[in-house]
OpenMM code with the backbone's topology and positions (N, CA, C; nanometers):
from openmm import Vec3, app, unit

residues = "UNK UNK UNK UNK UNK UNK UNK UNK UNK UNK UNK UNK UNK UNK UNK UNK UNK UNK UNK UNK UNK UNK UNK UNK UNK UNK UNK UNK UNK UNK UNK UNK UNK UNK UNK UNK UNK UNK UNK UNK UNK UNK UNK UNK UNK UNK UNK UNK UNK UNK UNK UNK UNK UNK UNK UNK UNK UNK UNK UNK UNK UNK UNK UNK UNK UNK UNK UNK UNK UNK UNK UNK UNK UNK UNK UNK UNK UNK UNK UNK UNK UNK UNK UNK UNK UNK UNK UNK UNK UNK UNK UNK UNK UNK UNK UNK UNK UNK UNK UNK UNK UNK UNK UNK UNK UNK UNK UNK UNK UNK UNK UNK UNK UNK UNK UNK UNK UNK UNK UNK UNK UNK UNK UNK UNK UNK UNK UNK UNK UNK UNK UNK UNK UNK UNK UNK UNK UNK UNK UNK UNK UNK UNK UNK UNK UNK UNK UNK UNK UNK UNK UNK UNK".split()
positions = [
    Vec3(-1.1897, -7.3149, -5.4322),
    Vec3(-1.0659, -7.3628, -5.3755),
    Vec3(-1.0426, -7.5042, -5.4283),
    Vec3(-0.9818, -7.5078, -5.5811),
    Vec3(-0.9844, -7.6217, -5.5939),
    Vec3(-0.8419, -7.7189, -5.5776),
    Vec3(-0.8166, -7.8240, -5.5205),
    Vec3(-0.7078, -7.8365, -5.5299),
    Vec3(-0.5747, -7.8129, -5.4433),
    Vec3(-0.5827, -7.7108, -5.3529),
    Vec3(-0.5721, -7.6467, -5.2612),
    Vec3(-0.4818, -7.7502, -5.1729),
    Vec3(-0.3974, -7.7967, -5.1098),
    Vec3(-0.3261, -7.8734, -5.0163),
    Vec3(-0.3371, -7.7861, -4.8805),
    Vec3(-0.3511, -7.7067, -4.8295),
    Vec3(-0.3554, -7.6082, -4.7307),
    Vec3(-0.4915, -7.5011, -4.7479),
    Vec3(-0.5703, -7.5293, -4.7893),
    Vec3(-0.6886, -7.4133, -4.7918),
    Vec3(-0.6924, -7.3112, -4.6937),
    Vec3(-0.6582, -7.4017, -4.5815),
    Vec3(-0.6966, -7.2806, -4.4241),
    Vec3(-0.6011, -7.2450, -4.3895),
    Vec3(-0.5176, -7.2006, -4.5046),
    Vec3(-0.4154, -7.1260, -4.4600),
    Vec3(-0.4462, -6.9773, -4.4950),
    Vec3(-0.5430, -6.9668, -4.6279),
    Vec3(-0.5900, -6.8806, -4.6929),
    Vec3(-0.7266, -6.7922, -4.5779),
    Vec3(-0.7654, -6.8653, -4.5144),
    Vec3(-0.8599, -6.8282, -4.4108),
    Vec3(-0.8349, -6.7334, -4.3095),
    Vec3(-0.6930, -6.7054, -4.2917),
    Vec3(-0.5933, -6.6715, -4.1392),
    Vec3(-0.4793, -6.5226, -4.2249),
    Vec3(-0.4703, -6.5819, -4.3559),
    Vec3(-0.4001, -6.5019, -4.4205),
    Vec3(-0.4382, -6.3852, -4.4812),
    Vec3(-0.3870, -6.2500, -4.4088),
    Vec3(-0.4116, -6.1335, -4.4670),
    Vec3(-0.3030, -6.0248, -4.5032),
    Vec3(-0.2483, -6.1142, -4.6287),
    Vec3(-0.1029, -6.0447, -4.6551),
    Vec3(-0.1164, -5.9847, -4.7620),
    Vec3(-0.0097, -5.8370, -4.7328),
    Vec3(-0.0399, -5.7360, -4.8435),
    Vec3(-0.0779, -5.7871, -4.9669),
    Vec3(-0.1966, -5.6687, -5.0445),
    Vec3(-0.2214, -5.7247, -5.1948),
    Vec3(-0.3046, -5.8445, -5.2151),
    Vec3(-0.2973, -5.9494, -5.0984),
    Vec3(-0.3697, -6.0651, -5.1102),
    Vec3(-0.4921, -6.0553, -5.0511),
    Vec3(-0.5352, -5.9863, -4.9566),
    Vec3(-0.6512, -5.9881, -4.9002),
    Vec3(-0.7992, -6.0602, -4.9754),
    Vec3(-0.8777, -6.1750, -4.8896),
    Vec3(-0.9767, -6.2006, -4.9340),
    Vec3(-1.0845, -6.1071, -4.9163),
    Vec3(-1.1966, -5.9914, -4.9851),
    Vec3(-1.3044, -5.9444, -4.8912),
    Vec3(-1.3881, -6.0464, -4.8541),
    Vec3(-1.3681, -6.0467, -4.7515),
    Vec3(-1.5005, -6.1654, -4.6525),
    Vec3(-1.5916, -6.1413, -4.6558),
    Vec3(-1.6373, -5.9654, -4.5906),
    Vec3(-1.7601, -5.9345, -4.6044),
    Vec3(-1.8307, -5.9846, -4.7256),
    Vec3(-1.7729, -5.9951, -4.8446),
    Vec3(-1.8437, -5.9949, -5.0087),
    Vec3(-1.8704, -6.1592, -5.0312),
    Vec3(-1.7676, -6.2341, -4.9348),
    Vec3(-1.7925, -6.3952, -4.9884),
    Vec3(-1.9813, -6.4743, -4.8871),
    Vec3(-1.9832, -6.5102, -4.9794),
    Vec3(-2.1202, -6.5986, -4.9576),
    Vec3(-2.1701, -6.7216, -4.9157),
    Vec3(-2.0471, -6.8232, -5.0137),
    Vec3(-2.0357, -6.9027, -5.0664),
    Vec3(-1.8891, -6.9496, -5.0189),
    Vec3(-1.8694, -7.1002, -4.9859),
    Vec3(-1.6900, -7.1191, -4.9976),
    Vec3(-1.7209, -7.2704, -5.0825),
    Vec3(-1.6549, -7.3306, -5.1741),
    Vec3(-1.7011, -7.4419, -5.2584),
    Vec3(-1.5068, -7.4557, -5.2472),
    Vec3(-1.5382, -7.5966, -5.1977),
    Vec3(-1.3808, -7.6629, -5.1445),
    Vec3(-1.3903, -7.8508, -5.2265),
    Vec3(-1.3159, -7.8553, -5.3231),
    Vec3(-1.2952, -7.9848, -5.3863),
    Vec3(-1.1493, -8.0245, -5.2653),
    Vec3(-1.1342, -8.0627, -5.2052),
    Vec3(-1.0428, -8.0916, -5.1336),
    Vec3(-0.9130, -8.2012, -5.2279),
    Vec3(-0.7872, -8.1956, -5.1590),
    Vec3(-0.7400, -8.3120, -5.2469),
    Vec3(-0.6180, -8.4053, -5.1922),
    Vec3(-0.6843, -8.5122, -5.2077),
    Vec3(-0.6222, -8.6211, -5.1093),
    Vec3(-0.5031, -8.6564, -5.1536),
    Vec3(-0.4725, -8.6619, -5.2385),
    Vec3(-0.3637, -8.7390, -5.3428),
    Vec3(-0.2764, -8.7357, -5.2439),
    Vec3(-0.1993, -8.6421, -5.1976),
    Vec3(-0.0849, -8.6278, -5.1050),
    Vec3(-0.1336, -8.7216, -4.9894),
    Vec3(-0.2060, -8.7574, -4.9325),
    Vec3(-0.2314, -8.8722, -4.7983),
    Vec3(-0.2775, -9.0416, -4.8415),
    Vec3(-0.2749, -9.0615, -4.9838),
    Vec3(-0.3488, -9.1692, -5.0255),
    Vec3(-0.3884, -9.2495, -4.9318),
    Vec3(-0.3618, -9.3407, -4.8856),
    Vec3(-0.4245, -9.4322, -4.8238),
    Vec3(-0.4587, -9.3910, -4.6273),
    Vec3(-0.3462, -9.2781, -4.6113),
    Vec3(-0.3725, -9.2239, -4.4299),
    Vec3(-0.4892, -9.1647, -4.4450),
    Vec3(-0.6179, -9.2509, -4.3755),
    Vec3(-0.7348, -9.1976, -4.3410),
    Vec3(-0.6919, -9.0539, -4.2257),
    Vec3(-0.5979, -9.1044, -4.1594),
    Vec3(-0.6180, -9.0166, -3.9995),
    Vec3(-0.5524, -8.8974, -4.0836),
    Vec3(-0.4254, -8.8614, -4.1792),
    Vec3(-0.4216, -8.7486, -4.2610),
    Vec3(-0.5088, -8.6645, -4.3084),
    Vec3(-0.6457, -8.7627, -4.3827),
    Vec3(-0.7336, -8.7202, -4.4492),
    Vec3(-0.8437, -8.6235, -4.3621),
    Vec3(-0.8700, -8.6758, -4.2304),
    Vec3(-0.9814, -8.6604, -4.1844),
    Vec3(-0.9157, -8.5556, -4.0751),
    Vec3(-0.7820, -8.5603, -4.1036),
    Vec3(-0.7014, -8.4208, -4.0545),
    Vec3(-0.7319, -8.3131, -4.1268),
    Vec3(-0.6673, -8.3138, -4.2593),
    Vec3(-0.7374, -8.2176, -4.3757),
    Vec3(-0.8632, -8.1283, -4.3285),
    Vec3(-0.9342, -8.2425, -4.3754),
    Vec3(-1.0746, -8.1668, -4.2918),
    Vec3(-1.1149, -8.1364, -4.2132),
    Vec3(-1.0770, -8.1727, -4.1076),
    Vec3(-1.1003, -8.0862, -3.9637),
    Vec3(-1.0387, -7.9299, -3.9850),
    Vec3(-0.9124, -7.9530, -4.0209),
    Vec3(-0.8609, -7.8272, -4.0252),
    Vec3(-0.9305, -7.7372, -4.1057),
    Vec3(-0.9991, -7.7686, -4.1983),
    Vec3(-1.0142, -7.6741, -4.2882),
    Vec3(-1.2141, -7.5939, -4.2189),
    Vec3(-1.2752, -7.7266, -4.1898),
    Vec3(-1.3550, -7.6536, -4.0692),
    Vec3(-1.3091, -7.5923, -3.9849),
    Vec3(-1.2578, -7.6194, -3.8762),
    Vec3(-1.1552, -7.5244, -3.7948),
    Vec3(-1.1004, -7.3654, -3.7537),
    Vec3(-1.0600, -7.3769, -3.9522),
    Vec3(-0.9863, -7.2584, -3.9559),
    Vec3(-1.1071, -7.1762, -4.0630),
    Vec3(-1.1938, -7.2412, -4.1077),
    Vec3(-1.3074, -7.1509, -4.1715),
    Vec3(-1.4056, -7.1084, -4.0711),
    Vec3(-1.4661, -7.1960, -3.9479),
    Vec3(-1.4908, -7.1891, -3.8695),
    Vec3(-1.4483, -7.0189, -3.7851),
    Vec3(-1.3258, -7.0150, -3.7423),
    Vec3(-1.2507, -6.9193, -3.7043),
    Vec3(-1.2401, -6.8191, -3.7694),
    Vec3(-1.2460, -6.8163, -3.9166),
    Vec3(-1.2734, -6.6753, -4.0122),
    Vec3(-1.4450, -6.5994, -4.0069),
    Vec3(-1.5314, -6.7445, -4.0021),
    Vec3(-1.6575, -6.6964, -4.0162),
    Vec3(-1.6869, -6.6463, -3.8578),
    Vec3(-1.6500, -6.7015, -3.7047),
    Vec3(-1.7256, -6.6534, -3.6059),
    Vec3(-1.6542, -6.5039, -3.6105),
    Vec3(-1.5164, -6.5090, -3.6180),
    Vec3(-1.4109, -6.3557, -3.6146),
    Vec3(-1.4863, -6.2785, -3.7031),
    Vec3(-1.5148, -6.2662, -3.7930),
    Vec3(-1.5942, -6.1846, -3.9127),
    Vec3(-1.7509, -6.1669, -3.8994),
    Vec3(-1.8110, -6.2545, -3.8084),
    Vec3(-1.9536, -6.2811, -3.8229),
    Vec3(-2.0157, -6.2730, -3.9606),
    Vec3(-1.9491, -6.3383, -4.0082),
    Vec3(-2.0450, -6.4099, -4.1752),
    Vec3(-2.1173, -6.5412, -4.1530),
    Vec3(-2.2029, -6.5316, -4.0517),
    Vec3(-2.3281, -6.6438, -4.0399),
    Vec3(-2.3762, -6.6933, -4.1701),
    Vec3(-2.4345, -6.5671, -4.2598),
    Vec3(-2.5085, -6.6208, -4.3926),
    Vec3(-2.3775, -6.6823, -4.4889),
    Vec3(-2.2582, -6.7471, -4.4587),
    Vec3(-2.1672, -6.7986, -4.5749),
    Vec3(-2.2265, -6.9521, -4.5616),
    Vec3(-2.2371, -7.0409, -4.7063),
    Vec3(-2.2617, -7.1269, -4.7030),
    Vec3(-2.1417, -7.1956, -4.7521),
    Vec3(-2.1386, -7.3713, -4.7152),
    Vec3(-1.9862, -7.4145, -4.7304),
    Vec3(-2.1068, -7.5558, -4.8251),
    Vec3(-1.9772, -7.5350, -4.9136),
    Vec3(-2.0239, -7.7050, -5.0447),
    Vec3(-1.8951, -7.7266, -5.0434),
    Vec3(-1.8691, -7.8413, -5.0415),
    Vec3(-1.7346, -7.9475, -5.0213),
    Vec3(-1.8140, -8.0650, -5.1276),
    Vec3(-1.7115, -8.0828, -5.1971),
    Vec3(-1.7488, -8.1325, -5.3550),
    Vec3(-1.6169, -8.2536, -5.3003),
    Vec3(-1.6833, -8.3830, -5.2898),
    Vec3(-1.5749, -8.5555, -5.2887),
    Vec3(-1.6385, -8.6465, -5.2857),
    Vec3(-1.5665, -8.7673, -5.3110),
    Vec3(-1.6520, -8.8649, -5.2937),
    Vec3(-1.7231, -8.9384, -5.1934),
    Vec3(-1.8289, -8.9593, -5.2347),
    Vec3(-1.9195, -9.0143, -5.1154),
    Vec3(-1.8966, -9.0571, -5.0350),
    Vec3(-1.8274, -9.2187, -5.0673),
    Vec3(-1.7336, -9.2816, -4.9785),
    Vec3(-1.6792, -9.2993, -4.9054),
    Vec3(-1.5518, -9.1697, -4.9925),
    Vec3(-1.4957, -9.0791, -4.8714),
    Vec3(-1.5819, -9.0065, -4.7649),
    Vec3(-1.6604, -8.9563, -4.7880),
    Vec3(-1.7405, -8.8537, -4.7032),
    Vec3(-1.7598, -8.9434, -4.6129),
    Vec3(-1.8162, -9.0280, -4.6030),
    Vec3(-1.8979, -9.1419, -4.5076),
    Vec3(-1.7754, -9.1674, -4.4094),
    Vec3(-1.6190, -9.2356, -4.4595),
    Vec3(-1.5368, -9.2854, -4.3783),
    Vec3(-1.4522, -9.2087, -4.2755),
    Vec3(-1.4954, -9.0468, -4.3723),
    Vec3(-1.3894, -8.9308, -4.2958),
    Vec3(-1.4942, -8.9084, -4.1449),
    Vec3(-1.6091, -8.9569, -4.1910),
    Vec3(-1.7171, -8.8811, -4.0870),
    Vec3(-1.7375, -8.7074, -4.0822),
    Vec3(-1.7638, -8.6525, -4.2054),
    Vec3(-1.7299, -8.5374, -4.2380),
    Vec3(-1.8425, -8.4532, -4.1377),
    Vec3(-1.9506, -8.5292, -4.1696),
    Vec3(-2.0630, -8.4599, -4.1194),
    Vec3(-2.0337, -8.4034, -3.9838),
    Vec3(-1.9636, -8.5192, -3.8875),
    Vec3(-1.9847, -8.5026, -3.7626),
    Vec3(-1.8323, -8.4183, -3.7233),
    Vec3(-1.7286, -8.3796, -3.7943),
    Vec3(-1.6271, -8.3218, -3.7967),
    Vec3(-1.6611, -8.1465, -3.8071),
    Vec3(-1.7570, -8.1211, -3.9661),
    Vec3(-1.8501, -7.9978, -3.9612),
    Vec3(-1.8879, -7.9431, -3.8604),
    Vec3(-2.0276, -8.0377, -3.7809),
    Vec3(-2.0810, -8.0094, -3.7076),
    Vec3(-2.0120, -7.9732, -3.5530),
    Vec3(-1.8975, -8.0053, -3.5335),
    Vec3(-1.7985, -8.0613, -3.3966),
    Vec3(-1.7872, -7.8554, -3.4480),
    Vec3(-1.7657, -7.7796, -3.5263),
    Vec3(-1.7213, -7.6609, -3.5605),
    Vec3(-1.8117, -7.5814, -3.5982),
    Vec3(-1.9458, -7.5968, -3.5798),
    Vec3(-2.0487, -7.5306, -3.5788),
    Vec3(-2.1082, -7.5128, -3.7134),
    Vec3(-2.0610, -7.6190, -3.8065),
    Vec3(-2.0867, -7.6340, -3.9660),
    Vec3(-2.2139, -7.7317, -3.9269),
    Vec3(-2.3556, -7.7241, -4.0085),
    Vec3(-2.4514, -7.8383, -3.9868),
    Vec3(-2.4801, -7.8834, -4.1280),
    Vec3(-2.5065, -8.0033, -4.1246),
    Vec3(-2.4992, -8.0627, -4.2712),
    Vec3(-2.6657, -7.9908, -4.3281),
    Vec3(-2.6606, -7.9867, -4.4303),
    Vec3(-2.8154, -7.9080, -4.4692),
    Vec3(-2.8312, -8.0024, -4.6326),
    Vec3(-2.7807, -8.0393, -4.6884),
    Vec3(-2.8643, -8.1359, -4.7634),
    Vec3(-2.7411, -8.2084, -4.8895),
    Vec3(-2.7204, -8.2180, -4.9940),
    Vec3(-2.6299, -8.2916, -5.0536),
    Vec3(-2.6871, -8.3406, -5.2079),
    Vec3(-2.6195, -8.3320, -5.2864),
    Vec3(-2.6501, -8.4013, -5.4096),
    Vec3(-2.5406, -8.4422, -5.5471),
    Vec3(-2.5995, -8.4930, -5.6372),
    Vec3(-2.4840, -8.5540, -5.7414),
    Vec3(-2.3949, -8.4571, -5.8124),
    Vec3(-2.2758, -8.4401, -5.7604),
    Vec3(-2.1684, -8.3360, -5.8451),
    Vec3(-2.2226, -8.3839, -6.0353),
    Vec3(-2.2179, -8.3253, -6.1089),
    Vec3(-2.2126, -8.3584, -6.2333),
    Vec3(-2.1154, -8.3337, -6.3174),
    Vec3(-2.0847, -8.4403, -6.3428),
    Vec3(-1.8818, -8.4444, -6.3699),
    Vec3(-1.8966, -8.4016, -6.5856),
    Vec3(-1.9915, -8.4469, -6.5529),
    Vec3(-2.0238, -8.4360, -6.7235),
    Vec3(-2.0030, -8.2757, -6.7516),
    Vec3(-2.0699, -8.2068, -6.6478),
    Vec3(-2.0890, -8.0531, -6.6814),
    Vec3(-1.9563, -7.9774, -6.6681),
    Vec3(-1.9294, -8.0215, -6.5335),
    Vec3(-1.8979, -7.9290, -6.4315),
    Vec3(-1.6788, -8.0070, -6.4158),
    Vec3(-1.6476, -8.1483, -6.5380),
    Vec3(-1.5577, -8.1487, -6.4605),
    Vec3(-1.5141, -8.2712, -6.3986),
    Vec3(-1.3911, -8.3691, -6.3830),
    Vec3(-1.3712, -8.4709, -6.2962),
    Vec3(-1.3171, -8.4543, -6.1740),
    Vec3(-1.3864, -8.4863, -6.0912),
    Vec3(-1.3448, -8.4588, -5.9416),
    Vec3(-1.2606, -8.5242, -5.9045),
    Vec3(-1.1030, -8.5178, -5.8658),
    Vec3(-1.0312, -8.6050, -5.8619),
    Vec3(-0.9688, -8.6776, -5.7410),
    Vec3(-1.0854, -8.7635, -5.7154),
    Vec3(-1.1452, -8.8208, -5.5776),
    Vec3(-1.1823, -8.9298, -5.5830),
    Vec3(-1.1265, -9.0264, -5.6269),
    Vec3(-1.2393, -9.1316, -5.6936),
    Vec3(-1.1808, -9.3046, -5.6041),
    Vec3(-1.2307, -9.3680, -5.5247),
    Vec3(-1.2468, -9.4412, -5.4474),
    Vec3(-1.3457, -9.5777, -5.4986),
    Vec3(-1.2603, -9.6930, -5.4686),
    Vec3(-1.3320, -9.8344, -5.4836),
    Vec3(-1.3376, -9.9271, -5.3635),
    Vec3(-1.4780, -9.9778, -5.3467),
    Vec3(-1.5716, -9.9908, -5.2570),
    Vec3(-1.5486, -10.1491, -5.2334),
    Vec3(-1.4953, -10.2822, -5.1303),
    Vec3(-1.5428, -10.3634, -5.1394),
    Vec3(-1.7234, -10.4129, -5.1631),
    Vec3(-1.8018, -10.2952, -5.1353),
    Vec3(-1.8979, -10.3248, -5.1263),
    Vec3(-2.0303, -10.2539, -5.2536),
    Vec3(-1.9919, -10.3380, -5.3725),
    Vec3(-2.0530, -10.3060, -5.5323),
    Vec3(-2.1908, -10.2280, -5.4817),
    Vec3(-2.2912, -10.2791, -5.3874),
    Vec3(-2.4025, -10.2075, -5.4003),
    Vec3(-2.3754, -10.1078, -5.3812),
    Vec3(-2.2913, -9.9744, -5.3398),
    Vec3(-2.2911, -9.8793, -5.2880),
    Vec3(-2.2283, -9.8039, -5.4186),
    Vec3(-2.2815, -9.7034, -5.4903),
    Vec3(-2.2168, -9.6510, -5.6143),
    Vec3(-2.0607, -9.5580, -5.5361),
    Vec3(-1.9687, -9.5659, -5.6148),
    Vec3(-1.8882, -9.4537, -5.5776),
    Vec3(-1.9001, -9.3415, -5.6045),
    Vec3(-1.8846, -9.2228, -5.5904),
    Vec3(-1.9559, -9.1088, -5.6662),
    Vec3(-1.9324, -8.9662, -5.6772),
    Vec3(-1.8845, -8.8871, -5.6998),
    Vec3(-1.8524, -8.7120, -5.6447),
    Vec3(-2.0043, -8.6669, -5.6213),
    Vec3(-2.0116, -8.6217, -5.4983),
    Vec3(-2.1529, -8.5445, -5.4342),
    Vec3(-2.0977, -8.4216, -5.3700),
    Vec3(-2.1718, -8.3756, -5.3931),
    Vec3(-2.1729, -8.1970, -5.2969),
    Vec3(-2.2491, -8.1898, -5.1990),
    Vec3(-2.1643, -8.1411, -5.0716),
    Vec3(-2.2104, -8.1552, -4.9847),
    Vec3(-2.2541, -7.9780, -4.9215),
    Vec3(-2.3502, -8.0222, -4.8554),
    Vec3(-2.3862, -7.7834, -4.8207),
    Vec3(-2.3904, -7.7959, -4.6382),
    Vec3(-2.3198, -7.7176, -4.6082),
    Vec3(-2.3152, -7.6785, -4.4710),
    Vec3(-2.3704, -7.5637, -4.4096),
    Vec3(-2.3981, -7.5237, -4.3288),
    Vec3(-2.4685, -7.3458, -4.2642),
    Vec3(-2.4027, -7.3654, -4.1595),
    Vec3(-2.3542, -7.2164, -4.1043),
    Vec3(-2.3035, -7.2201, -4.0016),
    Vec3(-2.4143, -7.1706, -3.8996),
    Vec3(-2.3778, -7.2225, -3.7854),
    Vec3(-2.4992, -7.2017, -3.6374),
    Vec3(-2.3789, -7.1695, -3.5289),
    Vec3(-2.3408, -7.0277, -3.5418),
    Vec3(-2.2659, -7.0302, -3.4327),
    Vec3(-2.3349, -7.0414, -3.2870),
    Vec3(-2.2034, -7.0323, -3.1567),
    Vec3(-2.2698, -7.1022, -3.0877),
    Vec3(-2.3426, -6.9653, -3.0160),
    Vec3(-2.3924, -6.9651, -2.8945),
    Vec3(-2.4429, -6.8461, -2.8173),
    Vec3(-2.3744, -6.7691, -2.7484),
    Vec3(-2.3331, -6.6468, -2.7102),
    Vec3(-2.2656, -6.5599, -2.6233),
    Vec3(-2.2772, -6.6102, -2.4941),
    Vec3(-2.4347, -6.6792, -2.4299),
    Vec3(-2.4277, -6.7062, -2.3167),
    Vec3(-2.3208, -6.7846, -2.3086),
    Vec3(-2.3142, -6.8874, -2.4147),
    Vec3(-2.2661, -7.0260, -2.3645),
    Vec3(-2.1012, -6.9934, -2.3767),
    Vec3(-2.0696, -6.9352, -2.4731),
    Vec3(-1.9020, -6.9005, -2.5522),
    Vec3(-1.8495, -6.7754, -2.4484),
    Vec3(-1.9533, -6.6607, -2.4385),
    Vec3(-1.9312, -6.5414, -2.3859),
    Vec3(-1.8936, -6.4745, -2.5282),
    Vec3(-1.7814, -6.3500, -2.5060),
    Vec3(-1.7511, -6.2943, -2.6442),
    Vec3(-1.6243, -6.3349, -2.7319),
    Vec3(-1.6946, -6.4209, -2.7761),
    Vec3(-1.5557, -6.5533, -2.8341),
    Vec3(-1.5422, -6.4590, -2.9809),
    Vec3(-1.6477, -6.3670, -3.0417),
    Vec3(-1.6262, -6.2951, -3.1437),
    Vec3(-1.4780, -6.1948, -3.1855),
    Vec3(-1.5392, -6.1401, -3.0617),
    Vec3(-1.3361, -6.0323, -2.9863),
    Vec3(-1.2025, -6.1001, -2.9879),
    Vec3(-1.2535, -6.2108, -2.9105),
    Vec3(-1.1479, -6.2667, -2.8722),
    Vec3(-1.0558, -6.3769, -3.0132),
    Vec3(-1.1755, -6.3949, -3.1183),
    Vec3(-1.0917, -6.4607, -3.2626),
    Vec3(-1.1022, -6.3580, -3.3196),
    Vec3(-1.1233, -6.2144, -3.3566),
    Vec3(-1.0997, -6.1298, -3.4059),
    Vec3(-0.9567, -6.0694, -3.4067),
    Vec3(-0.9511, -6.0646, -3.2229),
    Vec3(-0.7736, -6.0763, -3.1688),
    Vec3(-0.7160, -6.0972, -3.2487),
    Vec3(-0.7216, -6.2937, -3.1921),
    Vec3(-0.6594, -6.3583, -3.2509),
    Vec3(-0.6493, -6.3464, -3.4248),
    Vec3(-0.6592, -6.3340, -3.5037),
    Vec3(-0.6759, -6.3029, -3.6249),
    Vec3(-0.5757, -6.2048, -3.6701),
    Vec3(-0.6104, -6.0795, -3.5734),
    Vec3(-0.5119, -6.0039, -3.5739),
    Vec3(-0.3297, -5.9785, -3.5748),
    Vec3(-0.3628, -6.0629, -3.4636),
    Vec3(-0.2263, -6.1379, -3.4077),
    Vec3(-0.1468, -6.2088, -3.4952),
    Vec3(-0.2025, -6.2609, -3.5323),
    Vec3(-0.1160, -6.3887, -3.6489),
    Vec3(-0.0842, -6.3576, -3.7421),
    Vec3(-0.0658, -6.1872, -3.8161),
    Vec3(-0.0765, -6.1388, -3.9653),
    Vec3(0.0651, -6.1211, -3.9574),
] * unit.nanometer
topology = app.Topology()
chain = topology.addChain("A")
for resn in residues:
    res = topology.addResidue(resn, chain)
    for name in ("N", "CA", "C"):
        topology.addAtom(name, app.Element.getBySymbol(name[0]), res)
């Protein structure tokens, strides 16, 4: 999903011919892209909520526990959006992170300057697992976004 201004719209959407198979996805790898909010943090860190949110809501409705989420931006960014704790608020847990390699793979077009030089700026990939929550605690919240899912086509 690279690039994407609305990703989680694609999450909710099951319109003729377009269908994603969910069952088959594994993996969701999201370069997100700010350009449209430049400088509105509270836009940005909108973005991303939503897009946990509404992936969130595809994976408990579907029960695809084993999908893993990499969100490919800059560090920086990551740190100011508070991504981690936005993930986690949606049952995404941060599981580990490392250097995008732009040489290989590509310029990430994300790129942020730091009053503060010691801190490199950088494109990193970030990996999430989902931990949904418990039936005790939710009850059957599975049915009930499955519904919903339904509903909205």
């Amino acid at each position: 999903m690279w690039g994407l201004r609305h990703p989680y719209q694609i999450f909710i959407s099951e319109a003729e011919g377009d269908s994603i198979p969910w069952n088959d996805i594994k993996c969701v790898l999201w370069f997100p892209y700010f350009a449209s909010y430049e400088e509105n943090l509270e836009g940005q860190k909108r973005l991303m909520q939503n897009f946990f949110e509404y992936l969130a809501i595809r994976i408990l409705a579907s029960t695809l526990y084993e999908v893993q989420v990499i969100v490919t931006m800059n560090n920086i960014r990551f740190s100011q959006l508070q991504v981690e704790k936005l993930g986690r608020d949606c049952f995404f847990f941060f599981a580990e992170s490392f250097p995008f390699d732009e040489s290989r793979f590509g310029e990430v077009p994300d790129s942020m300057t730091t009053k503060k030089p010691m801190v490199p700026s950088r494109a990193s990939s970030y990996v999430f697992n989902m931990h949904p929550p418990s039936d005790f605690q939710f009850g059957d919240y599975t049915t009930a976004l499955s519904n919903h899912l339904c509903s909205s086509k």
